[in-house]
C-alpha positions in Angstrom: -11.5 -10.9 -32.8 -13.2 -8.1 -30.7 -10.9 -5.9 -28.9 -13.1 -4.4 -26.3 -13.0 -2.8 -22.7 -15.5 -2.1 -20.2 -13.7 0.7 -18.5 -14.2 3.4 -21.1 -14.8 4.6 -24.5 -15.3 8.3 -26.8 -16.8 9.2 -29.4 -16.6 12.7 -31.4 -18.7 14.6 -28.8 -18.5 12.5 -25.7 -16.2 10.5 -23.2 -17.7 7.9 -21.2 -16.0 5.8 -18.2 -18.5 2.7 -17.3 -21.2 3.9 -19.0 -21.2 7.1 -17.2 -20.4 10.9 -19.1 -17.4 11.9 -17.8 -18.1 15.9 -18.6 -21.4 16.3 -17.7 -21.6 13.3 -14.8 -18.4 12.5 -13.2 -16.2 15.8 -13.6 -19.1 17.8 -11.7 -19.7 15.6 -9.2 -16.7 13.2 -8.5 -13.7 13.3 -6.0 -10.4 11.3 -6.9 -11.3 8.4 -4.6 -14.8 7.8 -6.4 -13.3 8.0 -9.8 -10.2 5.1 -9.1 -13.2 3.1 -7.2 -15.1 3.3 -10.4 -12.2 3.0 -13.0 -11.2 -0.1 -10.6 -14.1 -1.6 -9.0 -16.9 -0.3 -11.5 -18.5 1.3 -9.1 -19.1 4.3 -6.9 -18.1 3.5 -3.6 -20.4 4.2 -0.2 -19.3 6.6 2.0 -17.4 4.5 4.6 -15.8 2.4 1.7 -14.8 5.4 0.3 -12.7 6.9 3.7 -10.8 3.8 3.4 -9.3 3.9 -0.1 -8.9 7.2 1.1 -6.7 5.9 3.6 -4.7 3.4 1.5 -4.3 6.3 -0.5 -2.7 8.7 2.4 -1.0 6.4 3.9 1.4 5.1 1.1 2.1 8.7 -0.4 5.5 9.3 1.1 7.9 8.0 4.0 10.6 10.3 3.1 13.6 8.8 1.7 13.2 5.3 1.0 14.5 3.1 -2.1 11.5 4.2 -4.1 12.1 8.3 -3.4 16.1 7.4 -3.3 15.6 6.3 -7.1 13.6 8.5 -8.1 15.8 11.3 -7.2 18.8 9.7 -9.2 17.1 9.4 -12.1 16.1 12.9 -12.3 19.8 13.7 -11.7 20.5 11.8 -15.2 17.6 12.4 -16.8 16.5 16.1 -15.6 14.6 16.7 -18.7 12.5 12.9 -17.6 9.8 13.9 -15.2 7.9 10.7 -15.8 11.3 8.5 -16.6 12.0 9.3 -12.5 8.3 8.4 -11.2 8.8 5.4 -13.3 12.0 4.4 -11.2 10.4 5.1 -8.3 7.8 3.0 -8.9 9.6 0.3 -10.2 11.0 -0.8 -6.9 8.0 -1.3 -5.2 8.2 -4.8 -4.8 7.5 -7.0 -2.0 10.0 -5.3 0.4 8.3 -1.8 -0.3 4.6 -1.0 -1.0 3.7 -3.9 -2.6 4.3 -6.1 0.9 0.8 -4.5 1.2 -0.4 -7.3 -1.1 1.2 -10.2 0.1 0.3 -9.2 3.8 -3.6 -8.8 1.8 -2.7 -12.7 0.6 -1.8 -13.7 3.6 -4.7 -12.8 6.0 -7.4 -13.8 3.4 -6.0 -17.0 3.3 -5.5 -17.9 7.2 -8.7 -15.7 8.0 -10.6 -18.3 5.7 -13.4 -19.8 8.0 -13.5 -17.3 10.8 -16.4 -15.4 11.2 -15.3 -11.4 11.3 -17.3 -11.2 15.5 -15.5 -14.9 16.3 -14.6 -15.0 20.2 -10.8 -13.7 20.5 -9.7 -17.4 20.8 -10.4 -18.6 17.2 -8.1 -15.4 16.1 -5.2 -16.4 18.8 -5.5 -20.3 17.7 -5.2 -19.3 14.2 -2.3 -16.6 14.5 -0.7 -19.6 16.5 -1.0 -22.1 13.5 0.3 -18.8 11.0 3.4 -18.2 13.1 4.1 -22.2 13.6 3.9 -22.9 9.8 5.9 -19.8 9.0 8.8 -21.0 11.1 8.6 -24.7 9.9 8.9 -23.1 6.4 11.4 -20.5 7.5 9.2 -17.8 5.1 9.2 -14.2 7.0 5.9 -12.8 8.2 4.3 -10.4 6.1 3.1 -7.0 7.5 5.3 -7.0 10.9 8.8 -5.2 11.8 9.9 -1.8 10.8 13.7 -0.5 10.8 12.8 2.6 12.2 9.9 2.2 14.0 11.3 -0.5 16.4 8.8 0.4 19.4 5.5 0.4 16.9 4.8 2.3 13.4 2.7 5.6 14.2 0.2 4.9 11.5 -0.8 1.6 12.8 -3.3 3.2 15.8 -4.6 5.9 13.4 -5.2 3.2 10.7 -7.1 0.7 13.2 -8.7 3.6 15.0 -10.4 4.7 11.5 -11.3 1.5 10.5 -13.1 1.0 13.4 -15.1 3.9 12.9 -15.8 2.2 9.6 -17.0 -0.8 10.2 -14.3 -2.5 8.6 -12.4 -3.5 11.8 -13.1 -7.5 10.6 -11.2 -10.7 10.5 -8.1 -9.7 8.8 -7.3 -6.7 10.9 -8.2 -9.1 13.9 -5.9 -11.8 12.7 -3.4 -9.3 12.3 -3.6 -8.0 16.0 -3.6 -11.5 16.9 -0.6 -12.6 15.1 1.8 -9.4 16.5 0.0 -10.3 19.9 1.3 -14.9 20.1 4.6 -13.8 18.2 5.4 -11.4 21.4 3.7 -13.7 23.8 4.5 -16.8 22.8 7.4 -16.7 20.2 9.6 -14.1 22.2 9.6 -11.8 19.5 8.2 -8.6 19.3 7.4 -6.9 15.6 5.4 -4.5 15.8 2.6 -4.5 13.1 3.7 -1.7 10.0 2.1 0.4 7.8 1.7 -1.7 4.7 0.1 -4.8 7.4 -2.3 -2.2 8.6 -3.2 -1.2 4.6 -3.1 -4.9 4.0 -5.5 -6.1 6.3 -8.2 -2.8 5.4 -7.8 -3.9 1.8 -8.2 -7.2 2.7 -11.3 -6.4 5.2 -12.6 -4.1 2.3 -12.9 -7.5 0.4 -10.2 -6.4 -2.2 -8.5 -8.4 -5.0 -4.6 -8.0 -2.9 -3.2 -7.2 -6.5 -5.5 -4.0 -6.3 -4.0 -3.3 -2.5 -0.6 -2.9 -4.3 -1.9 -0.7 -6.7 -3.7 1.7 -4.8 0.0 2.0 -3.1 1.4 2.9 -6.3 -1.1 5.3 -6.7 -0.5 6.8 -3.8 3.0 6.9 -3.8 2.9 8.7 -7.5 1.9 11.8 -5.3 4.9 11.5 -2.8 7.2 10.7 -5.2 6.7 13.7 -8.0 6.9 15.9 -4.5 10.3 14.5 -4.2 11.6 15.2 -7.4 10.0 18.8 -7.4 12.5 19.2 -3.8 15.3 18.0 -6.3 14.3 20.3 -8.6 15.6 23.4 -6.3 17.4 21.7 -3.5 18.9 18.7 -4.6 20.2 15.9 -3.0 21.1 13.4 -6.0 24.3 14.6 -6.3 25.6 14.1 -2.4 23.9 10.6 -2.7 26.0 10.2 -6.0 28.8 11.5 -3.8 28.5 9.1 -1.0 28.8 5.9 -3.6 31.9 7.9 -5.1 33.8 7.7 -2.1 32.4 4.7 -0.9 34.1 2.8 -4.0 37.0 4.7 -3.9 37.9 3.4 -0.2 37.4 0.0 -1.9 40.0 0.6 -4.6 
């Protein structure tokens, strides 16, 4: 057996990440962006492909308190002297509810855009967002990438998010599906669901041409960021213990 990996390797003088030295070639000369692109994708990204893992990366690093920040903080209550043990909790409830919806919403449009041509007149997109929405319903399985609690009347990051993928040239037929789908479901469903963040980062790493699995984990990547800025804020101001507090009394009303 050959245990092997393409990624990287060192030897006694030299560390090399796909084939390239990472002291004399990548630390000089490579961003953060390039580097998870290479470690990823094997490759350097172009420019344009570049500002939009940029993006993904932006985008997901915090929301202020959410389940993921929530948890973080309350581990590092417990476990003060656990840095990593509280990123870990953080990160550990990124499922499909938070952060990683931004790969099932990937799944999702790569699947229904199948067949339509990324310039197709704005009918094909309509028709198929019609047949999405339809076999949702008859399924009674919840669309991916639509709705916000907060952001009832449209999430701010959606028009800065389609504005720079525009600019990009990867404005294609995922992010059109997309559009199309929060478009019929208002028009001709009666609902209106605003498209969220992670359907806006799910259809660029879907229009990037993205494995979805890698959409989620660019999210994770980014939310390490936010999340180690949260527990540096509990550090000095904490709010763990009022959290803690609220549960406290909370139960206590029950008893």
């Amino acid at each position: 057996m050959s245990i092997h990996t393409d990624i990287g390797y060192a030897t006694v003088h030299d560390i090399f990440v796909r084939g390239r030295n990472l002291s004399t070639d990548i630390i000089p000369n490579a961003d953060f962006a390039e580097m998870a692109c290479l470690c990823i994708l094997g490759r350097t990204p172009e420019p344009n492909f570049k500002r939009m893992i940029n993006l993904l990366l932006v985008t997901s690093c915090d929301h202020g308190f959410t389940p993921s920040s929530i948890s973080s903080r309350l581990t590092f209550l417990g476990a003060p002297e656990s840095l990593q043990g509280a990123v870990a909790a953080g990160l550990l409830g990124a499922g499909d509810r938070y952060l990683g919806a931004t790969q099932n919403v990937a799944e999702m449009l790569v699947t229904w855009s199948k067949g339509i041509a990324a310039d197709a007149p704005q009918a094909q997109f309509d028709g198929r967002a019609r047949e999405l929405l339809q076999s949702y319903r008859s399924d009674k399985k919840r669309i991916q990438g639509v709705g916000h609690p907060i952001h009832v009347e449209g999430d701010p990051r959606v028009p800065a998010l389609r504005a720079i993928s525009k600019e990009n040239g990867y404005y294609r037929a995922c992010w059109r599906l997309l559009d199309a789908v929060e478009k019929i479901q208002a028009q001709e469903f009666g609902r209106k669901l605003p498209i969220n963040g992670a359907g806006a980062m799910g259809a660029i790493a879907a229009d990037l041409g993205l494995d979805p699995r890698i959409a989620r984990g660019l999210a994770l990547v980014g939310r390490t960021a936010g999340l180690v800025g949260h527990i540096m804020e509990e550090a000095v101001r904490p709010n763990g213990p009022e959290i803690w507090d609220v549960v406290l009394k909370e139960e206590a009303k029950a008893h």
